[in-house]
N, C-alpha and C positions, 0 to 999 in steps of 0.2 A: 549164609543163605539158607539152608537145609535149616539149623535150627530154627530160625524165624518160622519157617514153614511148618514144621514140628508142632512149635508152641502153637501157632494159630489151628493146624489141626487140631491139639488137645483141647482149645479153649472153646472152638467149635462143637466137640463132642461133648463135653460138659455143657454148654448152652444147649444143645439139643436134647440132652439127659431131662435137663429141668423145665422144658417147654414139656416134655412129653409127660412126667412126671406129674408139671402143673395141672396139665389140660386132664389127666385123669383123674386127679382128684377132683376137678372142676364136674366134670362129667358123674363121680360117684356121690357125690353133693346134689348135684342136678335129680340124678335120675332117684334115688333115696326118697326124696321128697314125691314122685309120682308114684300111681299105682302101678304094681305088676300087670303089667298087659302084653298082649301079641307083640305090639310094635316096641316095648319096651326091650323085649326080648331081642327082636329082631337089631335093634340098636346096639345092643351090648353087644350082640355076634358080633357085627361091623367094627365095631369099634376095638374090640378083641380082638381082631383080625388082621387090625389099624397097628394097632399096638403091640404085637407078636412079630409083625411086618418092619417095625420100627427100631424094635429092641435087635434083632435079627442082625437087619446093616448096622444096627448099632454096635455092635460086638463083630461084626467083619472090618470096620470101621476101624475099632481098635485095635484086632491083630494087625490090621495094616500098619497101622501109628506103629506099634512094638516094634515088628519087622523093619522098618525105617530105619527107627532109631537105633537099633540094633545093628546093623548094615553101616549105617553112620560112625557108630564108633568102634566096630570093625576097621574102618577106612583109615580113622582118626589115628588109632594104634598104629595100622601098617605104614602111615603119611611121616609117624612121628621116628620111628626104625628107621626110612627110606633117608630123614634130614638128619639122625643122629651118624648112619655111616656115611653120608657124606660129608658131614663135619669134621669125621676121625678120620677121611680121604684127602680132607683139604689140608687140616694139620699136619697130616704124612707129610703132602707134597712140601707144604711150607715149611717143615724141616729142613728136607733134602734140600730145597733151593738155595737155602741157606747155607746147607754145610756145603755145598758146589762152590757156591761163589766166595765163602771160607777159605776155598781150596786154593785160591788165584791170588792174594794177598800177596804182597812185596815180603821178601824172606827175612828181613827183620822187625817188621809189625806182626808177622804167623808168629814169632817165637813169643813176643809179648803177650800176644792174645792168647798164645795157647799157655802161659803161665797164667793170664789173667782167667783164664776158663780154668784152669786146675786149679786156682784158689775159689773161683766160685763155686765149682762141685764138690769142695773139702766141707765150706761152709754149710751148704746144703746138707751135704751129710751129716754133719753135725747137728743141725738144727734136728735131725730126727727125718729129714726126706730117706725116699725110695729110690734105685736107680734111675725107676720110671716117672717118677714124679720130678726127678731133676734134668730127667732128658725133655718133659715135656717143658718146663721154666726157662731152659736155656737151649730148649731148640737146637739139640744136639743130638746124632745119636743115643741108642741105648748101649751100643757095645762101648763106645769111646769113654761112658757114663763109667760104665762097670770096671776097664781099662784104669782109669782116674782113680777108680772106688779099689782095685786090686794092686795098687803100686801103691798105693799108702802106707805111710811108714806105722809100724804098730806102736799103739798106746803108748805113752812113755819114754820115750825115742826121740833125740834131735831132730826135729824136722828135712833141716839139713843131712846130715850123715845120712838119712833115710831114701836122698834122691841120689846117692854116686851107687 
């Protein structure tokens, strides 16, 4: 909405640059051709007057535009902060809600799943992920990530022998 408004003020301002523009060359064309006289004079005052008058709103005209736009994408910045933390508030939540209802699991499907989430954060890690980047993919904790990432058996090592 604001920008529509924006553009039609700019387009306005330049239409009115070049009416006023036009009309004075129109006016030094004109008068060029007549003799210097009293009222000649008198004309040019006026319209010098016209014209200083013009130019004047013209350029308050424009700091206003600046100012707007200015203000606008001020707004724009703080609008797009205000939906970026809310997005990193909702993924929180939708974490936790997850690892909650994780919690509640029949005690032989928790043990599969927590084998199958230990083989999926090994993976991860391997592929070259971060703790934080495998907690956000699998919607788990960070601690439980790091937990998983620090009971690894080192390098070289039977996989096996590495979990008694």
């Amino acid at each position: 909405m604001f920008n529509f408004d924006v553009k039609l003020l700019i387009i306005l301002l330049i239409g009115i640059d070049i009416v006023i523009f036009g009309g004075f060359i129109v006016l030094i064309r004109r008068f060029s051709l007549l003799k210097r006289n009293f009222r000649f004079e008198k004309e040019i005052k006026i319209f010098e007057s016209t014209i200083r008058d013009a130019e004047h709103l013209s350029n308050q005209f424009n700091a206003q535009l600046n100012e707007k736009h200015r203000l606008i994408k001020s707004l724009n910045l703080k609008l797009d902060r205000r939906i970026d933390d809310l997005n990193k508030i909702m993924d929180r939540s939708d974490i936790l809600l997850e690892t909650r209802q994780g919690r509640f699991e029949p005690a032989g499907e928790s043990e599969q799943n927590s084998e199958s989430r230990r083989t999926r954060i090994l993976s991860l890690a391997q592929k070259g992920c971060d703790a934080e980047e495998i907690s956000r993919r699998l919607s788990i904790s960070r601690g439980e990530v790091m937990l998983v990432l620090n009971l690894r058996p080192p390098v070289g090592t039977n996989d096996k022998a590495g979990r008694r």
